[in-house]
DRENTORVEX-642500 format. One record per atom (N, C-alpha, C, O): residue number from 1; residue in one letter; atom name; x, y, z. Coordinates in nm, 3 decimals. Layout:
residues N
{pos = NUM&code = A&site = CA&u = X&v = Y&w = Z} .
...
END
This chain:
residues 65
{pos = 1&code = X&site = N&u = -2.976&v = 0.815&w = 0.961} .
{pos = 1&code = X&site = CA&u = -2.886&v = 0.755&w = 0.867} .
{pos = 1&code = X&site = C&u = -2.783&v = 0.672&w = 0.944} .
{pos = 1&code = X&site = O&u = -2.738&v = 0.713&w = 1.050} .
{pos = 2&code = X&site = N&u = -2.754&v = 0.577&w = 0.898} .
{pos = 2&code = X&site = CA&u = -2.638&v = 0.456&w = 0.948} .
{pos = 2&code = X&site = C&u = -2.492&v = 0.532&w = 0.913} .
{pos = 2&code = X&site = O&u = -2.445&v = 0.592&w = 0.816} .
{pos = 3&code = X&site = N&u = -2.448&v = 0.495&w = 1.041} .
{pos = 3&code = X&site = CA&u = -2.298&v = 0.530&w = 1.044} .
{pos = 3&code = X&site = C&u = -2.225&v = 0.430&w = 1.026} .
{pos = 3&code = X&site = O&u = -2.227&v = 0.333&w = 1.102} .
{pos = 4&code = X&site = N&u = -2.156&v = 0.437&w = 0.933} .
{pos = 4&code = X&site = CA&u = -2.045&v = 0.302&w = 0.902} .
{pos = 4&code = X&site = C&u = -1.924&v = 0.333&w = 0.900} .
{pos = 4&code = X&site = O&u = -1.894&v = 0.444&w = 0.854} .
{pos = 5&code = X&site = N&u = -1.834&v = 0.257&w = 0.943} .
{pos = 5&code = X&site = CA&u = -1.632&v = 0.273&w = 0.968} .
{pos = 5&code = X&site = C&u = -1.615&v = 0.237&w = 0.795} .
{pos = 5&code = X&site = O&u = -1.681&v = 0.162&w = 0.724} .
{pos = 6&code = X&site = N&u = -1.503&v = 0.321&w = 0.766} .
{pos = 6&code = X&site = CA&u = -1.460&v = 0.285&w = 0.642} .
{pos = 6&code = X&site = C&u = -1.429&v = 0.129&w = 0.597} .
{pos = 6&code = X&site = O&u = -1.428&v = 0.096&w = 0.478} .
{pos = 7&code = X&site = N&u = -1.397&v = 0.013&w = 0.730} .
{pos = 7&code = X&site = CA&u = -1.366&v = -0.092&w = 0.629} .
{pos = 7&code = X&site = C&u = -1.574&v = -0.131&w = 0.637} .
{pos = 7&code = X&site = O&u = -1.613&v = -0.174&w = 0.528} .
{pos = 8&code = X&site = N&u = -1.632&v = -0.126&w = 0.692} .
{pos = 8&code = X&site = CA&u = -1.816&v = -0.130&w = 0.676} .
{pos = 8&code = X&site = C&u = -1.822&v = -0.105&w = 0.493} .
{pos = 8&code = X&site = O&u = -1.846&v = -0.176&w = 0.395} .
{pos = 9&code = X&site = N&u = -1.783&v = 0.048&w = 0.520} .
{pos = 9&code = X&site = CA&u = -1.834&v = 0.089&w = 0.369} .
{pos = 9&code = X&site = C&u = -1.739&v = 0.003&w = 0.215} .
{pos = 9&code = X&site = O&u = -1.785&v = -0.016&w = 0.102} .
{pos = 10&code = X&site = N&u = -1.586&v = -0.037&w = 0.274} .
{pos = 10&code = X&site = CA&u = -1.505&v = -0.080&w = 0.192} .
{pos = 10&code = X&site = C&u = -1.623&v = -0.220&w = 0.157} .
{pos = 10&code = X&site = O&u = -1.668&v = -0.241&w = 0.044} .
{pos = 11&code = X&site = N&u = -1.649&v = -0.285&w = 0.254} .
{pos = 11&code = X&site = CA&u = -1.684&v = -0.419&w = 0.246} .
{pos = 11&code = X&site = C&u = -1.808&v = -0.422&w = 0.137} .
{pos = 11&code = X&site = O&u = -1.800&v = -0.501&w = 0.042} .
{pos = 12&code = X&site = N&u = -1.924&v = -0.334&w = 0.150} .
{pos = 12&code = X&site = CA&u = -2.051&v = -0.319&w = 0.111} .
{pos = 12&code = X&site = C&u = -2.030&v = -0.270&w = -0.036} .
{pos = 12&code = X&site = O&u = -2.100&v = -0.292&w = -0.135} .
{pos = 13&code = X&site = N&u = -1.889&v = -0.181&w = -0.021} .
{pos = 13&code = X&site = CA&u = -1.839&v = -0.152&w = -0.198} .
{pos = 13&code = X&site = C&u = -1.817&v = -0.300&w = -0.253} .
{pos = 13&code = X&site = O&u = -1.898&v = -0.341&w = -0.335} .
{pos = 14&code = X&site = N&u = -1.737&v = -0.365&w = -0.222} .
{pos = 14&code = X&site = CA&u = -1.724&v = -0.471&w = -0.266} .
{pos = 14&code = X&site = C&u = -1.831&v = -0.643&w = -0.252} .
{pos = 14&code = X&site = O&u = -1.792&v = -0.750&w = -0.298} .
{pos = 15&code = X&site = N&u = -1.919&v = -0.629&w = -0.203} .
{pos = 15&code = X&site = CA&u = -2.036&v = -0.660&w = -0.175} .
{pos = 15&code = X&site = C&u = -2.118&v = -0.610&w = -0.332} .
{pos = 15&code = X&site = O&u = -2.135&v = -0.693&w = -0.422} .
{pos = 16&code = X&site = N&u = -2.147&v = -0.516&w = -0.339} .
{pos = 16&code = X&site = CA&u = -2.224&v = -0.461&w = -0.413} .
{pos = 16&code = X&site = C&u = -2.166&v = -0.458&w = -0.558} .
{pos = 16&code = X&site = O&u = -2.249&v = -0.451&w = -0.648} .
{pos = 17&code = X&site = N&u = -2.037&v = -0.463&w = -0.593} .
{pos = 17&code = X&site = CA&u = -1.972&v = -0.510&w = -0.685} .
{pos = 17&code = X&site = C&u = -1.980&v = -0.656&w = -0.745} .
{pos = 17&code = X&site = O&u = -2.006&v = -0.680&w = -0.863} .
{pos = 18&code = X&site = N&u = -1.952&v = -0.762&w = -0.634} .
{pos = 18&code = X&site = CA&u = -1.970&v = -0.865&w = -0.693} .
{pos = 18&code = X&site = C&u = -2.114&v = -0.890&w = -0.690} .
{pos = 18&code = X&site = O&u = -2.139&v = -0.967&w = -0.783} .
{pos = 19&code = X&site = N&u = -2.184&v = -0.870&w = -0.646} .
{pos = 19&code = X&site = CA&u = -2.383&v = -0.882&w = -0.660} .
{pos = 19&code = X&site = C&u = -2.406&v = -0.798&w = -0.828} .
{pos = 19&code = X&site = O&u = -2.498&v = -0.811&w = -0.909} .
{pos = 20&code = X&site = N&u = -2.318&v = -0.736&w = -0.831} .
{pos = 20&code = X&site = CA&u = -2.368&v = -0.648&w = -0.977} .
{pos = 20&code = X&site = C&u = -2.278&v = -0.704&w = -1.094} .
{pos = 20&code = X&site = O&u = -2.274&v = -0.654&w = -1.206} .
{pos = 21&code = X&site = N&u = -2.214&v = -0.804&w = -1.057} .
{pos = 21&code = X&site = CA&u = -2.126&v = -0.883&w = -1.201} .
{pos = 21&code = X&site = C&u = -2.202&v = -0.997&w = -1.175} .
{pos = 21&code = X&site = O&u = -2.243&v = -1.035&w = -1.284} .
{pos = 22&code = X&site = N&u = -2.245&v = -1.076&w = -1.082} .
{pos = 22&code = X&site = CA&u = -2.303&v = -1.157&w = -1.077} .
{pos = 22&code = X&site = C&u = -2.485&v = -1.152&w = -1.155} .
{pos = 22&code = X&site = O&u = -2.554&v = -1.233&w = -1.218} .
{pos = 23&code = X&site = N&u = -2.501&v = -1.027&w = -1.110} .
{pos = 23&code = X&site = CA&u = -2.629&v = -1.022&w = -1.188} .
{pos = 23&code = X&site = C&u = -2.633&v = -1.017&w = -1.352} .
{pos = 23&code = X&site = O&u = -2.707&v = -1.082&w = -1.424} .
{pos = 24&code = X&site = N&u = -2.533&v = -0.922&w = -1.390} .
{pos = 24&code = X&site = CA&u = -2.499&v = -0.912&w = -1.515} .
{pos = 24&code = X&site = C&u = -2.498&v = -1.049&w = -1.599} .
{pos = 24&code = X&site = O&u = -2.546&v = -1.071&w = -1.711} .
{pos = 25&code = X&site = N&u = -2.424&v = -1.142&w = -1.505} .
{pos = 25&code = X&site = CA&u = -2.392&v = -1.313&w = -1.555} .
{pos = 25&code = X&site = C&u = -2.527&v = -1.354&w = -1.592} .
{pos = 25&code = X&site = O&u = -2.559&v = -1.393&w = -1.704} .
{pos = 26&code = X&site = N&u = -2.586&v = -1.347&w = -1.518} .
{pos = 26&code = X&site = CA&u = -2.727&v = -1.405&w = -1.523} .
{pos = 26&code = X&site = C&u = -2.795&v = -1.390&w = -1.610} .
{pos = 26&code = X&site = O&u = -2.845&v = -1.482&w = -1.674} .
{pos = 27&code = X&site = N&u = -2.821&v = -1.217&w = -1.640} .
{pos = 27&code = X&site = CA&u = -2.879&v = -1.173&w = -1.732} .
{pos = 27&code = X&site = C&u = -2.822&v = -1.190&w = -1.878} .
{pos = 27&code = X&site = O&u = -2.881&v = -1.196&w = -1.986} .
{pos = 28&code = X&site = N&u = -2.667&v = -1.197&w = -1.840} .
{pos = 28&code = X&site = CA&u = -2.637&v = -1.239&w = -2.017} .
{pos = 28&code = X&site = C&u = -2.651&v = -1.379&w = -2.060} .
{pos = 28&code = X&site = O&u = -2.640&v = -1.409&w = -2.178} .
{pos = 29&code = X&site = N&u = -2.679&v = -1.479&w = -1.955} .
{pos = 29&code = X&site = CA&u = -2.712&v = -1.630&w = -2.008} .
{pos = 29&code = X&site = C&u = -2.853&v = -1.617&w = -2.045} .
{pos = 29&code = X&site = O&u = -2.910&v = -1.671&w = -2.140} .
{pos = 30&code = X&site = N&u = -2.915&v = -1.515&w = -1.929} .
{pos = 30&code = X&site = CA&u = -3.074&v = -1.513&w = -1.974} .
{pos = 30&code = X&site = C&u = -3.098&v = -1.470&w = -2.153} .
{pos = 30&code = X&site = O&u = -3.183&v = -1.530&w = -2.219} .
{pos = 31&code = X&site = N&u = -3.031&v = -1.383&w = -2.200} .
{pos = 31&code = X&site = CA&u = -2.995&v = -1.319&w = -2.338} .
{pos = 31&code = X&site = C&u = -2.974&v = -1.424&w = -2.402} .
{pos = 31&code = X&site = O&u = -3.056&v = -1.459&w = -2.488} .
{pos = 32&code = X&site = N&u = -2.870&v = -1.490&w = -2.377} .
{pos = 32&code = X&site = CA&u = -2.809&v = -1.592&w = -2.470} .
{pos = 32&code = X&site = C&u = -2.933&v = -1.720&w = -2.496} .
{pos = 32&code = X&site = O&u = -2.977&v = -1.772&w = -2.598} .
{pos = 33&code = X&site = N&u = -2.958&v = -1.736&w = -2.380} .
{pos = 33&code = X&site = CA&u = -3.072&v = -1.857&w = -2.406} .
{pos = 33&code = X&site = C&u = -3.232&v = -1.800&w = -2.483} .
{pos = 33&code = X&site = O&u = -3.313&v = -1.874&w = -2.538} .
{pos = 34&code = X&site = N&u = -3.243&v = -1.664&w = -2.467} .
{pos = 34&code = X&site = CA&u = -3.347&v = -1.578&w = -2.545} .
{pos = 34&code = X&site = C&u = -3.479&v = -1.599&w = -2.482} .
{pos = 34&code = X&site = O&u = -3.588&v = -1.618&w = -2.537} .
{pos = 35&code = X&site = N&u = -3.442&v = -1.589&w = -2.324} .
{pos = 35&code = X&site = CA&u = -3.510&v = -1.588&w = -2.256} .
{pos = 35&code = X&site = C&u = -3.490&v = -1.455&w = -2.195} .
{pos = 35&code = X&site = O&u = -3.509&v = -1.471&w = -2.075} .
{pos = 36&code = X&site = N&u = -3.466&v = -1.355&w = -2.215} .
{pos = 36&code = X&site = CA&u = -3.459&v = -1.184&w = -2.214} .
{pos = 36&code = X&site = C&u = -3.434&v = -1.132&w = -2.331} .
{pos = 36&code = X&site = O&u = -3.334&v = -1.099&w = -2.396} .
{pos = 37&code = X&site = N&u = -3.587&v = -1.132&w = -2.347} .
{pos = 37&code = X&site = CA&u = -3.597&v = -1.029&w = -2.472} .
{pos = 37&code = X&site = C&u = -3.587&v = -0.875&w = -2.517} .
{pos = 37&code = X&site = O&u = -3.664&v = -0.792&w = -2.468} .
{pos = 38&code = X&site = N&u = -3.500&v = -0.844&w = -2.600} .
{pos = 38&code = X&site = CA&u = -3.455&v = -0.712&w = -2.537} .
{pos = 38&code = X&site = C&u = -3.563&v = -0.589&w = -2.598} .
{pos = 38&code = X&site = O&u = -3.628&v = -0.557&w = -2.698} .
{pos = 39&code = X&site = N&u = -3.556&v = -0.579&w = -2.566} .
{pos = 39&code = X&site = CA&u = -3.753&v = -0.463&w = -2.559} .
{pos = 39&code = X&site = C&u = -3.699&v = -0.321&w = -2.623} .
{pos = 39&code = X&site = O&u = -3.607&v = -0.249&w = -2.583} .
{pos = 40&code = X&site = N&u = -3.782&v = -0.308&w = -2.731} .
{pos = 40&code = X&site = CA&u = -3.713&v = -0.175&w = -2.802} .
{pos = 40&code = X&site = C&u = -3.689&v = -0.038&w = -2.718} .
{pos = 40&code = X&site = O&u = -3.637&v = 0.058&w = -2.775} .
{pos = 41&code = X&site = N&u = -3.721&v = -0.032&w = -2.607} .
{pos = 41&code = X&site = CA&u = -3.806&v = 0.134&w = -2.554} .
{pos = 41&code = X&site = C&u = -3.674&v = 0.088&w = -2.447} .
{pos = 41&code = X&site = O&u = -3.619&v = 0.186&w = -2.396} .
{pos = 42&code = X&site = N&u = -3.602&v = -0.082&w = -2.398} .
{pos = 42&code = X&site = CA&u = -3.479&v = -0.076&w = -2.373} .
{pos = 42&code = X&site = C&u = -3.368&v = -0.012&w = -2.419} .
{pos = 42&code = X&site = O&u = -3.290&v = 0.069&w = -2.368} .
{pos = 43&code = X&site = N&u = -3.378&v = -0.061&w = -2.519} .
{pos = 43&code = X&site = CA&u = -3.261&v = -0.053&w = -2.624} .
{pos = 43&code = X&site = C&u = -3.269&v = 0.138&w = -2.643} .
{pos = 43&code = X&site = O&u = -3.166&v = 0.202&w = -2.625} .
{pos = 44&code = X&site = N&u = -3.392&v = 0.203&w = -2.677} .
{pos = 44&code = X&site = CA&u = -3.387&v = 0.351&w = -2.662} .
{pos = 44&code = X&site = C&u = -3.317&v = 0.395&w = -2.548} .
{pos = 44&code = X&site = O&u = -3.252&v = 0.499&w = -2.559} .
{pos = 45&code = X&site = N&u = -3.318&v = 0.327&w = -2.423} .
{pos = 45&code = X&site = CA&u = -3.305&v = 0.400&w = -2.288} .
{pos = 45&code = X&site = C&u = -3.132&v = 0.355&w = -2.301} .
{pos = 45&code = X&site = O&u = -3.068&v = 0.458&w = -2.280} .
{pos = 46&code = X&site = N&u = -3.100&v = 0.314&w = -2.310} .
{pos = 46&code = X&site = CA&u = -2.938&v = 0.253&w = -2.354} .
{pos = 46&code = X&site = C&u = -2.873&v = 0.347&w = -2.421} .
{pos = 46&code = X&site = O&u = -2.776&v = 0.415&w = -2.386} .
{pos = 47&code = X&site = N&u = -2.950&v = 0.348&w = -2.547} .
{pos = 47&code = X&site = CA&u = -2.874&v = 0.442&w = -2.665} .
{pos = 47&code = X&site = C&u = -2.887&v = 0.608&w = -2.570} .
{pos = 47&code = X&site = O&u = -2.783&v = 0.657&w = -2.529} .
{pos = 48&code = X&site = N&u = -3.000&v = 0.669&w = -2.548} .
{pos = 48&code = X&site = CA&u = -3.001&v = 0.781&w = -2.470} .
{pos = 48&code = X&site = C&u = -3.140&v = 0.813&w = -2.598} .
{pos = 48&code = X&site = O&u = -3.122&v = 0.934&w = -2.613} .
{pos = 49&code = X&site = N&u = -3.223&v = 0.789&w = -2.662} .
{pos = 49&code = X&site = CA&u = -3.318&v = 0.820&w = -2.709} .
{pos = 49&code = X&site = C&u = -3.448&v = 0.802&w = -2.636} .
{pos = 49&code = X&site = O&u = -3.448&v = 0.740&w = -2.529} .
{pos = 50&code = X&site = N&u = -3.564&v = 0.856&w = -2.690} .
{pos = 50&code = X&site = CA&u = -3.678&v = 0.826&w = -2.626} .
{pos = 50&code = X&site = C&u = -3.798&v = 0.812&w = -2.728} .
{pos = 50&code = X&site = O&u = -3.792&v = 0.872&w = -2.835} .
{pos = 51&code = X&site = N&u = -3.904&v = 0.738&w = -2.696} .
{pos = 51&code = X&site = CA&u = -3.999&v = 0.704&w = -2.794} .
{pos = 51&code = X&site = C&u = -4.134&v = 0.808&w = -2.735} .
{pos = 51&code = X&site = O&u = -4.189&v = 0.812&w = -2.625} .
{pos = 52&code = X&site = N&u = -4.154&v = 0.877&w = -2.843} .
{pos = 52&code = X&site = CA&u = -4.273&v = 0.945&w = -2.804} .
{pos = 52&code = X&site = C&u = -4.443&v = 0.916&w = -2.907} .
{pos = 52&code = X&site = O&u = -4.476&v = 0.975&w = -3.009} .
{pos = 53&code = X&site = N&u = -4.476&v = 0.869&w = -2.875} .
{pos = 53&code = X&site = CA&u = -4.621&v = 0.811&w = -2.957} .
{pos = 53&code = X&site = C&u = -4.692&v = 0.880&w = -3.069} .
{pos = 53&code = X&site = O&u = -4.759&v = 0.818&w = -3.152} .
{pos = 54&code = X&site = N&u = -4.674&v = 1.026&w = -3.070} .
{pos = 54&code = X&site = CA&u = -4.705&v = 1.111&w = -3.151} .
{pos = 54&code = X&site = C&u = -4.615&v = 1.159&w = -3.245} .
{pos = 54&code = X&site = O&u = -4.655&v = 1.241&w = -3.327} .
{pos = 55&code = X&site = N&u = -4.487&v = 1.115&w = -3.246} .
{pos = 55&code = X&site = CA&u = -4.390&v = 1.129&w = -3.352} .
{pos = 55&code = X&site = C&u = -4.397&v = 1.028&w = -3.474} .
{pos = 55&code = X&site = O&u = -4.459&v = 0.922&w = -3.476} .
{pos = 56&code = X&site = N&u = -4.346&v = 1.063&w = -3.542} .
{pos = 56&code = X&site = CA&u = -4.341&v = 1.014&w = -3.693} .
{pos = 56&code = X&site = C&u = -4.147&v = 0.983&w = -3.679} .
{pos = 56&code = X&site = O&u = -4.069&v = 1.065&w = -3.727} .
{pos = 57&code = X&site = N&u = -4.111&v = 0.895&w = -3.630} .
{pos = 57&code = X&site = CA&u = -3.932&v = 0.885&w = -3.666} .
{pos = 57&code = X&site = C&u = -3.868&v = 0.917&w = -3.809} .
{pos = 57&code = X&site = O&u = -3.755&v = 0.959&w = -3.836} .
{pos = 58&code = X&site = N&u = -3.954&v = 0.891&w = -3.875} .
{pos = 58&code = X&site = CA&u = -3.933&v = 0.898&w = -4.018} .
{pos = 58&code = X&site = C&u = -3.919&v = 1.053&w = -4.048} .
{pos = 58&code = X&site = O&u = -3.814&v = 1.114&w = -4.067} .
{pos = 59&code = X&site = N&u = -4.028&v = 1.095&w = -4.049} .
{pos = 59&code = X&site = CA&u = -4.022&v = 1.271&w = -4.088} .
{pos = 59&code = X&site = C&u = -3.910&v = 1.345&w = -4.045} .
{pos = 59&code = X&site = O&u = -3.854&v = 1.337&w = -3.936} .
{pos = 60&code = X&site = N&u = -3.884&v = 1.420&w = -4.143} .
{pos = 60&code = X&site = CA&u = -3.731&v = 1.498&w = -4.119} .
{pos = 60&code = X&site = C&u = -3.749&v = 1.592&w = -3.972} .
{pos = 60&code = X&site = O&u = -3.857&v = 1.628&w = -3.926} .
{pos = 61&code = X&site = N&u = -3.621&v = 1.620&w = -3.917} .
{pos = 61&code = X&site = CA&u = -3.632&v = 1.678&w = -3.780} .
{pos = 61&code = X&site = C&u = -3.696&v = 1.808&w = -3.775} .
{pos = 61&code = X&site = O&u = -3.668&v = 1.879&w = -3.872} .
{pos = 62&code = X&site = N&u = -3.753&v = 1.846&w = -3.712} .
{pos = 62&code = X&site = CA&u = -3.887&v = 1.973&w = -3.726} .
{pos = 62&code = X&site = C&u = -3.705&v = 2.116&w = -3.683} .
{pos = 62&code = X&site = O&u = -3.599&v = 2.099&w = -3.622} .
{pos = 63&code = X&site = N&u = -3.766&v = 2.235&w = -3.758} .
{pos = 63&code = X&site = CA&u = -3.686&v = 2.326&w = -3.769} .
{pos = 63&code = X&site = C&u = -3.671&v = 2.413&w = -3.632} .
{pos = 63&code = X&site = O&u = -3.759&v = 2.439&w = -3.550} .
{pos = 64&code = X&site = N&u = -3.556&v = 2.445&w = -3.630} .
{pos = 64&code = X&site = CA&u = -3.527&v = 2.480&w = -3.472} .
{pos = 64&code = X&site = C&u = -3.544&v = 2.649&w = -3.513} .
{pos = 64&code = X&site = O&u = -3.530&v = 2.707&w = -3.620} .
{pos = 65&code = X&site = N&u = -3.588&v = 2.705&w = -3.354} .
{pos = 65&code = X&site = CA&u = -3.704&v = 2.825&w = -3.338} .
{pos = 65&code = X&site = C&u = -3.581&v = 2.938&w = -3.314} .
{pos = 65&code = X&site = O&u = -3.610&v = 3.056&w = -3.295} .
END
């Protein structure tokens, strides 16, 4: 493992900060122009849900044991 001096790690924090607003930029013009389409099984992983193939979403929630 790499040993780094605190201003190393300060720098790479802030390095990695602006690389991750910068990406964000990107991706929200990509959105805006609707050239990132936002993919439902996204949008699940966002909210904190999950899609399972054998479920029915509709049917009332099965009774707890």
């Amino acid at each position: 493992m790499a040993t780094l001096t605190n201003e190393q790690i300060e720098a790479k924090q802030q390095q990695l900060k602006q690389l991750a607003e910068q990406a964000k930029k990107l991706k929200d013009e990509l959105v805006e122009a609707g050239a990132w389409p936002l993919e439902e099984d996204d949008l699940n992983d966002v909210a904190g849900g999950c899609y399972h193939p054998y479920l029915d979403y509709n049917d009332p929630p099965l009774p707890k044991r």
